[in-house]
C-alpha positions in Angstrom: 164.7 181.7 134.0 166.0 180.0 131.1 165.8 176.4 132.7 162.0 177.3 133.9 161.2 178.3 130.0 163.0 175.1 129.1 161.4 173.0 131.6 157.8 174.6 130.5 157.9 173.8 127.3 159.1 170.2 127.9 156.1 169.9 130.2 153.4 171.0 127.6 155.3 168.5 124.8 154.4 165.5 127.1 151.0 167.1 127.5 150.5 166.6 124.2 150.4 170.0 123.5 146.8 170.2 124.9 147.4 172.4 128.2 148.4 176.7 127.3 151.8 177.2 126.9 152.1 180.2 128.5 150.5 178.6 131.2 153.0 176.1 131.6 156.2 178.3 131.2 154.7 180.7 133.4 154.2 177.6 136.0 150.4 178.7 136.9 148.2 176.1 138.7 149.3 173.2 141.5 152.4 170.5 140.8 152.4 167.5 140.7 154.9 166.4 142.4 156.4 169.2 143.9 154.7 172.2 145.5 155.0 174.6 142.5 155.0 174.0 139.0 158.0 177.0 138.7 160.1 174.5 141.0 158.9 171.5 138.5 159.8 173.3 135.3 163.0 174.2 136.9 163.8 170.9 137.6 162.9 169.0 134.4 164.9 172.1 132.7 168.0 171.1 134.7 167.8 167.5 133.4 167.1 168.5 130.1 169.9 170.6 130.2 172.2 167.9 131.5 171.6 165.1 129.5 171.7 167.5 126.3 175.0 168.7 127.3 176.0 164.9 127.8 174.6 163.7 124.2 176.9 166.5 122.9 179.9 165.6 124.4 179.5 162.0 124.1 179.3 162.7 120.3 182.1 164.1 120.1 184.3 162.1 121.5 183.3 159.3 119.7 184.0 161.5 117.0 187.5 162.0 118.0 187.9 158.4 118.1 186.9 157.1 114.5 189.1 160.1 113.0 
């Protein structure tokens, strides 16, 4: 749930904002790419996860480092 929310919302950002929300966290309408939107949003959530999760860990150890 949380990575389709996620997902949605990173969606309607690269849509400039100009498509519903709800409609994109909700994953109404056709993908894209894939056959759903829920199954797009959940993917793109994933990532975003993942490469958040990698930012913040990569911060800190370069952290570590210049102590």
């Amino acid at each position: 749930m949380w990575f389709t929310t996620i997902g949605g919302f990173i969606r309607w950002l690269f849509n400039r904002c100009k498509t519903k929300l709800t409609d994109e966290i909700d994953g109404l309408g056709k993908g894209t790419i894939l056959k759903t939107r829920q199954t797009e949003n959940w993917l793109i959530g994933i990532l975003f996860s993942a490469i958040m999760i990698a930012i913040i860990v990569l911060v800190n150890i370069v952290k570590e480092n210049n102590k």
